[in-house]
Structure formats: C-alpha cells, structure tokens
KENUVO-858316 format. One record per residue: residue number from 1; residue in one letter; x, y, z of N, C-alpha, C, O in turn. Coordinates in steps of 0.001 Angstrom, whole numbers. Layout:
N
<node seq="NUM" type="A" n_xx="X" n_yy="Y" n_zz="Z" ca_xx="X" ca_yy="Y" ca_zz="Z" c_xx="X" c_yy="Y" c_zz="Z" o_xx="X" o_yy="Y" o_zz="Z"/>
...
//
This chain:
76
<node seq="1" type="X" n_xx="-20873" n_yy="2701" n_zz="119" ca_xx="-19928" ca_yy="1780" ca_zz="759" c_xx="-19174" c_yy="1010" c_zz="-329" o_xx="-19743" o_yy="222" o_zz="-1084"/>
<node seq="2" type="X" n_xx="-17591" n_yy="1337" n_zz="-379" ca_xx="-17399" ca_yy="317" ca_zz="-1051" c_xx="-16695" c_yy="-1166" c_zz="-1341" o_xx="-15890" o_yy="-1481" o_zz="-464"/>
<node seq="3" type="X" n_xx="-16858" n_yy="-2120" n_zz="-2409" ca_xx="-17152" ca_yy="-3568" ca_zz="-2210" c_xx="-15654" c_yy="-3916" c_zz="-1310" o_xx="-14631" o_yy="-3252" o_zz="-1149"/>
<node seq="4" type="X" n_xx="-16059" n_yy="-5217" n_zz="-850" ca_xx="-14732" ca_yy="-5339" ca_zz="-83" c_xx="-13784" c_yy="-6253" c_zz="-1069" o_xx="-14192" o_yy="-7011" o_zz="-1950"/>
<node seq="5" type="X" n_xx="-12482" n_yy="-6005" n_zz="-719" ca_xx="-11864" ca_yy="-7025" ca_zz="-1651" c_xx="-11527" c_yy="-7813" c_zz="-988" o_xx="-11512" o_yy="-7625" o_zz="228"/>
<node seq="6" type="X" n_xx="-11090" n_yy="-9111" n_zz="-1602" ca_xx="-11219" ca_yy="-10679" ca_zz="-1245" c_xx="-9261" c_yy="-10579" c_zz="-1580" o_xx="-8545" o_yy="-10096" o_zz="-2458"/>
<node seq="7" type="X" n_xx="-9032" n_yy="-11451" n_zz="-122" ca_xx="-7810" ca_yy="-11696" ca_zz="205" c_xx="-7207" c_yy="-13006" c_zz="-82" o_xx="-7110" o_yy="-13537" o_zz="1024"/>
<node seq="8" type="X" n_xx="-6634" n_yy="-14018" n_zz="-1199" ca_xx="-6686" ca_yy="-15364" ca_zz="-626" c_xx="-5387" c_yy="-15816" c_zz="301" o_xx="-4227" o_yy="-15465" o_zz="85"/>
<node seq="9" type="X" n_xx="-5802" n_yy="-16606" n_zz="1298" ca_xx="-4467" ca_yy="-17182" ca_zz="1918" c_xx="-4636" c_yy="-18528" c_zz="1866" o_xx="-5715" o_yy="-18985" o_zz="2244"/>
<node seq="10" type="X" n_xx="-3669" n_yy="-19349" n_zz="1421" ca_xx="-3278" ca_yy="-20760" ca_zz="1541" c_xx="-3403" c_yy="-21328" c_zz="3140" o_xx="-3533" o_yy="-22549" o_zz="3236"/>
<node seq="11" type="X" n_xx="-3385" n_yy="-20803" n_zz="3986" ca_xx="-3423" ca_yy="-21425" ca_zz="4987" c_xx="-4627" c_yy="-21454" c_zz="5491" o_xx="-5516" o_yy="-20860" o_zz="4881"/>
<node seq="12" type="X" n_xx="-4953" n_yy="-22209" n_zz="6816" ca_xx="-5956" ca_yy="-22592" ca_zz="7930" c_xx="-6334" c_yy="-21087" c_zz="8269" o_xx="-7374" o_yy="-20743" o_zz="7707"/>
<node seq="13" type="X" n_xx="-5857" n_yy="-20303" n_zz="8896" ca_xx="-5682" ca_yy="-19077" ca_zz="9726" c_xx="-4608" c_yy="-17925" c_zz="9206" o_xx="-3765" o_yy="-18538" o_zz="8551"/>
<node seq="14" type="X" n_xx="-4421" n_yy="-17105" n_zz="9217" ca_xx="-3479" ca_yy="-15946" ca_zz="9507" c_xx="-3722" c_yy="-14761" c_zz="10330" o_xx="-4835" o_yy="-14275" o_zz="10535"/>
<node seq="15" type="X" n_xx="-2495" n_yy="-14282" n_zz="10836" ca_xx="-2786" ca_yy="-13254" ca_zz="12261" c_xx="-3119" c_yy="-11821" c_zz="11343" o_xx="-2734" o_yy="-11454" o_zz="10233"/>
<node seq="16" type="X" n_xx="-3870" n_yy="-11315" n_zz="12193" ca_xx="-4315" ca_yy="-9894" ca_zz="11382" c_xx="-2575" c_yy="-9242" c_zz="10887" o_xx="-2350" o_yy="-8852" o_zz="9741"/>
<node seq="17" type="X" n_xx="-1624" n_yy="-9242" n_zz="11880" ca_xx="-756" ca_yy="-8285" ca_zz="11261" c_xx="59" c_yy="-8888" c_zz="10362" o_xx="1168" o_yy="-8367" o_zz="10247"/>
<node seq="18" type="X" n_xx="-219" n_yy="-10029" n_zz="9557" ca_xx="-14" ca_yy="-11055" ca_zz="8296" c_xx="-614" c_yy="-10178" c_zz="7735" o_xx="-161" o_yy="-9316" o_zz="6981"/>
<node seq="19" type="X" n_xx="-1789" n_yy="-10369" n_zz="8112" ca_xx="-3279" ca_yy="-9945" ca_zz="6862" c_xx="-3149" c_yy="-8592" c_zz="6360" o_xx="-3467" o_yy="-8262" o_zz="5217"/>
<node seq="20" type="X" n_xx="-2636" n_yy="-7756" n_zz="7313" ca_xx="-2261" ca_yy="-6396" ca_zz="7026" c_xx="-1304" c_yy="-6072" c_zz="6091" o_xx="-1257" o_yy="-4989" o_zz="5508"/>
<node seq="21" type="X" n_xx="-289" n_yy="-7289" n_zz="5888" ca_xx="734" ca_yy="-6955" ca_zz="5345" c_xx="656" c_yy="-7178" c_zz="3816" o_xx="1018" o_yy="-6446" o_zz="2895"/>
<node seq="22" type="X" n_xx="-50" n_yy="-8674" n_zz="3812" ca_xx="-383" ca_yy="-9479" ca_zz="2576" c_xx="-1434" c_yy="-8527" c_zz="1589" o_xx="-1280" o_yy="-8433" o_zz="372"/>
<node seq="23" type="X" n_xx="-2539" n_yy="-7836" n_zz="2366" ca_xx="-3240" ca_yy="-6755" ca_zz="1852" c_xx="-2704" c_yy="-5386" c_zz="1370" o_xx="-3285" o_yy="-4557" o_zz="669"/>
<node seq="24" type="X" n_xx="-1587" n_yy="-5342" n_zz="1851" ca_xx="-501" ca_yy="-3962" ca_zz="1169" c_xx="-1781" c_yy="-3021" c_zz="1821" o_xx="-2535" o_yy="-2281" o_zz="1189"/>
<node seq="25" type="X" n_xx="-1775" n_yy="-3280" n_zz="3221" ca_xx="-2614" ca_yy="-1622" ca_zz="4287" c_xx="-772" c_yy="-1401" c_zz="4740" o_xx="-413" o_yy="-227" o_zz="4833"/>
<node seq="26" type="X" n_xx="-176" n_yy="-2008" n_zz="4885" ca_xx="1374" ca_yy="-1383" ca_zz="5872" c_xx="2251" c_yy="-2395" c_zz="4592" o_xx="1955" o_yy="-3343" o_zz="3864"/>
<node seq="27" type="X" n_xx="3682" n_yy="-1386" n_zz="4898" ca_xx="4843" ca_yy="-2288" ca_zz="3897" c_xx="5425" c_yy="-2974" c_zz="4989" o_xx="6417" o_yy="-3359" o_zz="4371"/>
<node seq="28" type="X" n_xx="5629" n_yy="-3541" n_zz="6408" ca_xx="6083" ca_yy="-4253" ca_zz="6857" c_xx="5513" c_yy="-4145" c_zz="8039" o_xx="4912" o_yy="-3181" o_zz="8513"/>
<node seq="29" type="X" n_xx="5786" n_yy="-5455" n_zz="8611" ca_xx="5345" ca_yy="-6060" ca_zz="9897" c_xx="5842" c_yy="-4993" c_zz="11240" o_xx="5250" o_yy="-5097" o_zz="12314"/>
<node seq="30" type="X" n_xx="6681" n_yy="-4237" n_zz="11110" ca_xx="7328" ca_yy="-3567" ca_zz="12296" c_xx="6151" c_yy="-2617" c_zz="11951" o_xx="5654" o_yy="-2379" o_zz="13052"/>
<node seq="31" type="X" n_xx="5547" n_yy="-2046" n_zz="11152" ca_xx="4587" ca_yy="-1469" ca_zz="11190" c_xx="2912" c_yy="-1614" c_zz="11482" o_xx="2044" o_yy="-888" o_zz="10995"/>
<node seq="32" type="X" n_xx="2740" n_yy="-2566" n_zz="12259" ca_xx="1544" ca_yy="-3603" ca_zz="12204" c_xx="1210" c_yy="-2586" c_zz="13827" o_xx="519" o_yy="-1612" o_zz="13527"/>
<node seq="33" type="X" n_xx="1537" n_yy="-2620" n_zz="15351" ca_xx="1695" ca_yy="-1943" ca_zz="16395" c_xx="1329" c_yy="-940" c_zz="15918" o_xx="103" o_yy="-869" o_zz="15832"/>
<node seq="34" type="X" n_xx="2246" n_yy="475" n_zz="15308" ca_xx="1590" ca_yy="1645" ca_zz="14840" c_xx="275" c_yy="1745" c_zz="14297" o_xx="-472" o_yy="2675" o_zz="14598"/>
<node seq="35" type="X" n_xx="-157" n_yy="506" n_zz="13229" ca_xx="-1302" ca_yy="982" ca_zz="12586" c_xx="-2376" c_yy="794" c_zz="13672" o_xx="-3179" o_yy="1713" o_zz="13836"/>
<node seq="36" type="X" n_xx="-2464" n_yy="-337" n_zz="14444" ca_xx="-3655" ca_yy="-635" ca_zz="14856" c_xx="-3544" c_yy="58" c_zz="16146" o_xx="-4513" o_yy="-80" o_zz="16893"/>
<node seq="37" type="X" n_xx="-2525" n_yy="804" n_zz="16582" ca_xx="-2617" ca_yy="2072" ca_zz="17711" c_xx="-3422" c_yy="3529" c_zz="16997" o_xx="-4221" o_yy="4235" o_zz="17612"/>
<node seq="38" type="X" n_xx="-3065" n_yy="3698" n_zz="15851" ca_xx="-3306" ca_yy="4837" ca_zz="15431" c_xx="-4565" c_yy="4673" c_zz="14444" o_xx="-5086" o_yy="5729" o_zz="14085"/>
<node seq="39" type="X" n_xx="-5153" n_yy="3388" n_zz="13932" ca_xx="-6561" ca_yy="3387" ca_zz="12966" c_xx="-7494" c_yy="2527" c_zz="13890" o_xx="-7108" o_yy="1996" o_zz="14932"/>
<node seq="40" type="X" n_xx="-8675" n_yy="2458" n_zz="13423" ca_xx="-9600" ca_yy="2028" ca_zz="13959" c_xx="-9740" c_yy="670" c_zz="13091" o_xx="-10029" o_yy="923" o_zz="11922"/>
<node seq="41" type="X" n_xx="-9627" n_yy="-509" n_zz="13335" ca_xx="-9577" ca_yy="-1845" ca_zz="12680" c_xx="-11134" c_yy="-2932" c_zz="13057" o_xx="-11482" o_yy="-3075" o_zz="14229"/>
<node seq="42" type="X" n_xx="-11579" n_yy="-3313" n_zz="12401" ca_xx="-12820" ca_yy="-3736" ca_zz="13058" c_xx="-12484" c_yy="-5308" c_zz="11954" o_xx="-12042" o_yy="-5460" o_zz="10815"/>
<node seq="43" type="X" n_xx="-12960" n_yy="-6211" n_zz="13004" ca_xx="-12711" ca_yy="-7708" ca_zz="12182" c_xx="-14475" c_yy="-8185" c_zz="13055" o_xx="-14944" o_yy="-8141" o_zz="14193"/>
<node seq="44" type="X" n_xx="-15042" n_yy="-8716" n_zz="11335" ca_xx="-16361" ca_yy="-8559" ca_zz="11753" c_xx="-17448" c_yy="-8063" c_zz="12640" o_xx="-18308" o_yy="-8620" o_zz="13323"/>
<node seq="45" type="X" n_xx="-17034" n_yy="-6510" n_zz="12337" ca_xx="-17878" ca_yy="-5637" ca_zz="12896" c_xx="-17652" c_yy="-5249" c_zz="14264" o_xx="-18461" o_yy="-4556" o_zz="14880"/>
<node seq="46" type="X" n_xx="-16284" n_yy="-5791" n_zz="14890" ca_xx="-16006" ca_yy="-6067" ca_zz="16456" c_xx="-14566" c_yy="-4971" c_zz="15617" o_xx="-14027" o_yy="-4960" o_zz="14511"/>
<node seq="47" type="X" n_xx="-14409" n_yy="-4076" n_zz="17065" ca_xx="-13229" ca_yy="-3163" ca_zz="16903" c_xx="-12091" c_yy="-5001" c_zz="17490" o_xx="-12174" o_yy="-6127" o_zz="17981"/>
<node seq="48" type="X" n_xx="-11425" n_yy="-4239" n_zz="17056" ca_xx="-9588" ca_yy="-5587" ca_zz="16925" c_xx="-8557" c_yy="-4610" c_zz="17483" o_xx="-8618" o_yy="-3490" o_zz="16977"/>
<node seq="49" type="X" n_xx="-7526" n_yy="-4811" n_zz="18514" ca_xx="-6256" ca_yy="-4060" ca_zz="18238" c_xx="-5086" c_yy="-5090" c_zz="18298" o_xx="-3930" o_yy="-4702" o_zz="18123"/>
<node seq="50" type="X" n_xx="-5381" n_yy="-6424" n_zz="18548" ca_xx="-4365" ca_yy="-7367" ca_zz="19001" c_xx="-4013" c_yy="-8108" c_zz="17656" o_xx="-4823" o_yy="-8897" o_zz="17169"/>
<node seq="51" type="X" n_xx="-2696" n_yy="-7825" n_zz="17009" ca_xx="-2035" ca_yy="-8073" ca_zz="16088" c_xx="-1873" c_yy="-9467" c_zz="15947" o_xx="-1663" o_yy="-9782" o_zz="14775"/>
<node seq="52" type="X" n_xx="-1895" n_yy="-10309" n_zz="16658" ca_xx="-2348" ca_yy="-11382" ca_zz="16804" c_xx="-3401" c_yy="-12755" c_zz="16207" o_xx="-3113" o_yy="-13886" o_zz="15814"/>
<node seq="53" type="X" n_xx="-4574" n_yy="-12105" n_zz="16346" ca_xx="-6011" ca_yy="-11838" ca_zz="16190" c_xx="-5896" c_yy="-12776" c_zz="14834" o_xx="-5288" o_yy="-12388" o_zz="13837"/>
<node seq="54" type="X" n_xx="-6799" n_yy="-14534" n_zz="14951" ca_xx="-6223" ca_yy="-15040" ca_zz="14209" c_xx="-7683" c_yy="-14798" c_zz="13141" o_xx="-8781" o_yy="-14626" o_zz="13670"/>
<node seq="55" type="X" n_xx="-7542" n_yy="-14810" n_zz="11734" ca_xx="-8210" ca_yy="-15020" ca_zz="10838" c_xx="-8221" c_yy="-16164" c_zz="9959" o_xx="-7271" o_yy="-16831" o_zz="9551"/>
<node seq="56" type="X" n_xx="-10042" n_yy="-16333" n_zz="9631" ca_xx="-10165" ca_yy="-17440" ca_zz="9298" c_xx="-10768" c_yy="-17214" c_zz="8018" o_xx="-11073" o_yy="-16052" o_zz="7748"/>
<node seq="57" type="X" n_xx="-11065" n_yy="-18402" n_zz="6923" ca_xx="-11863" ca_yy="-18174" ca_zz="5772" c_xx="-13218" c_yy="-17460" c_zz="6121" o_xx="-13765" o_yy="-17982" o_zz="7093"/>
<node seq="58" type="X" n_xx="-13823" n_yy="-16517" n_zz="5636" ca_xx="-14839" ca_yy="-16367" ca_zz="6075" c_xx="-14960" c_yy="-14536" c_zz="7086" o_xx="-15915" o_yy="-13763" o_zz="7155"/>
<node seq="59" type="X" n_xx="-14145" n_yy="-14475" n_zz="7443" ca_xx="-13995" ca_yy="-13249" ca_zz="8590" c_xx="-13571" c_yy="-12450" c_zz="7097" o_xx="-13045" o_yy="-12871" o_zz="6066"/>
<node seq="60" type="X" n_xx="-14242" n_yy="-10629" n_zz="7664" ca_xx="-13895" ca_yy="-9723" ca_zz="7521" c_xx="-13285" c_yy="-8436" c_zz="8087" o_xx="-13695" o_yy="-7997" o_zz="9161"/>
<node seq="61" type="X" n_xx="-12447" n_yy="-7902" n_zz="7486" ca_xx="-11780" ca_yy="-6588" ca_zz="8014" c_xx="-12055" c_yy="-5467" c_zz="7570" o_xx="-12112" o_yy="-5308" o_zz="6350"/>
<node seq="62" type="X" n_xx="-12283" n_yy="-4456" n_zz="8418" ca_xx="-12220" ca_yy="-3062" ca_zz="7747" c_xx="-11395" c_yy="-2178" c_zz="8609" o_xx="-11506" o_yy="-1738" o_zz="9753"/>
<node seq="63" type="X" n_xx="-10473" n_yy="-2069" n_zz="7588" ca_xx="-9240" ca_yy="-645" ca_zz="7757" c_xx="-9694" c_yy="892" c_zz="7244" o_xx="-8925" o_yy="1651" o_zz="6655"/>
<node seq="64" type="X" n_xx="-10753" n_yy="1128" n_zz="7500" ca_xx="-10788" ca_yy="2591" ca_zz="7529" c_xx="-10387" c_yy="3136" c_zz="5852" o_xx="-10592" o_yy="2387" o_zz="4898"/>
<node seq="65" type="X" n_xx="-9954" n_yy="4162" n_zz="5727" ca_xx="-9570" ca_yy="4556" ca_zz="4238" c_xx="-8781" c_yy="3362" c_zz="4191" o_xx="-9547" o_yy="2760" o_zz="3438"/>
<node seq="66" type="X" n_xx="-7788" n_yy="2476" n_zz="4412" ca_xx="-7272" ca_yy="1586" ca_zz="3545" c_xx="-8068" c_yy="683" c_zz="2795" o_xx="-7874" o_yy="197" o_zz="1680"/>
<node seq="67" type="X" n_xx="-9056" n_yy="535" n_zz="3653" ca_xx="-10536" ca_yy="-478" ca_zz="2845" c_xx="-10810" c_yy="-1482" c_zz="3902" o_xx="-10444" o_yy="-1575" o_zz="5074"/>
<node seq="68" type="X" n_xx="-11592" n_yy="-2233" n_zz="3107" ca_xx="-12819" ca_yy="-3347" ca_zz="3667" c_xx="-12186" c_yy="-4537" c_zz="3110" o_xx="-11497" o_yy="-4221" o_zz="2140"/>
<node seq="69" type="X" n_xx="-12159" n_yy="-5981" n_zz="3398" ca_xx="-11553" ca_yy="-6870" ca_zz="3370" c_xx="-12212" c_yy="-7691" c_zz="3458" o_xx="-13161" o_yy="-7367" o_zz="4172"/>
<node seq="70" type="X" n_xx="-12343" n_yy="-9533" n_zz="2820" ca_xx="-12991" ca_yy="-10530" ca_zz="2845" c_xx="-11320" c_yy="-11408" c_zz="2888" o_xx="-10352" o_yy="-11127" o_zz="2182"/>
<node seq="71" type="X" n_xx="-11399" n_yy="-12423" n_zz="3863" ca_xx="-10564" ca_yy="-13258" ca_zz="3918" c_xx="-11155" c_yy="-14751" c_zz="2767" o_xx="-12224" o_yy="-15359" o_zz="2826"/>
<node seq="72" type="X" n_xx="-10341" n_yy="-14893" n_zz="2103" ca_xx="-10709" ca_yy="-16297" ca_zz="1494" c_xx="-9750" c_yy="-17181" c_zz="1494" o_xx="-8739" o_yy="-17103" o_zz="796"/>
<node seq="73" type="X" n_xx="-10077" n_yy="-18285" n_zz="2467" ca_xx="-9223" ca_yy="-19221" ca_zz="2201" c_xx="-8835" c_yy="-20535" c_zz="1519" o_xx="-9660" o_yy="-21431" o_zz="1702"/>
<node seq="74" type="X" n_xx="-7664" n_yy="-20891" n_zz="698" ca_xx="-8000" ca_yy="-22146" ca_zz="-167" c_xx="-7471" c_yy="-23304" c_zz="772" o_xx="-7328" o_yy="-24323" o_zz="96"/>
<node seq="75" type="X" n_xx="-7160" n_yy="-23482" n_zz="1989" ca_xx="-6578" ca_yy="-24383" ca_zz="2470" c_xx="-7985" c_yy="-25621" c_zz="2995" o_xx="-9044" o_yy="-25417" o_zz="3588"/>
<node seq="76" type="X" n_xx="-7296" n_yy="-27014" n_zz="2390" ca_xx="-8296" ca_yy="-27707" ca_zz="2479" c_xx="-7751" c_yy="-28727" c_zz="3876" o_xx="-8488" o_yy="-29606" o_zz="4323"/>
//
C-alpha cells in the first residue's frame, strides 16, 4: 500500500472537487462530475460521489491509481 500524501489547505474545509483539483487527480473543475462518475473515490473509508463533500483537517481520500490522500489543514 502506498503512503498517502499530505495535502495542505489554508482553509476550515474544502469540497472534494477543490481537493481533486488542488491534488492535480483532474486539471479542472468541469472535470470533477466525470471523475467521480467514472472512479471509485472513498473519503475515510466511506465510498463519496458528491462533489460537494466538505473536507476537513484530518479526513482522508483515496482515488484509486491517482492515490491516497491526507488532508492537512493550517487554518487556525
């Protein structure tokens, strides 16, 4: 399995199809719908398809071959 990489975002929250983007899994947001129709997305261990889907410090993602994901956030 391999390690997940650590994402940082300045903010409170960001929506997975942020997170998708900021992680370079898709080059743009119009592409956020396609991916999570067509890959299997799991945000802590729970399948996800709602682009929406807010993330917090602490939550993880896994995109399939794009990889495994740790959200870190610096917002105080």
């Amino acid at each position: 399995m391999s390690e997940k990489k650590h994402v940082r975002i300045e903010t409170e929250y960001i929506t997975l199809g942020q997170f998708l983007k900021l992680a370079d899994v898709i080059q743009s947001g119009g592409m956020v719908k396609w991916f999570l129709e067509e890959h299997e997305v799991y945000v802590n261990g729970e399948p996800e398809d709602r682009r929406g889907r807010k993330l917090r410090n602490g939550d993880t993602v896994d995109a399939g071959e794009a990889g495994s994901f740790a959200v870190i956030s610096t917002h105080e």
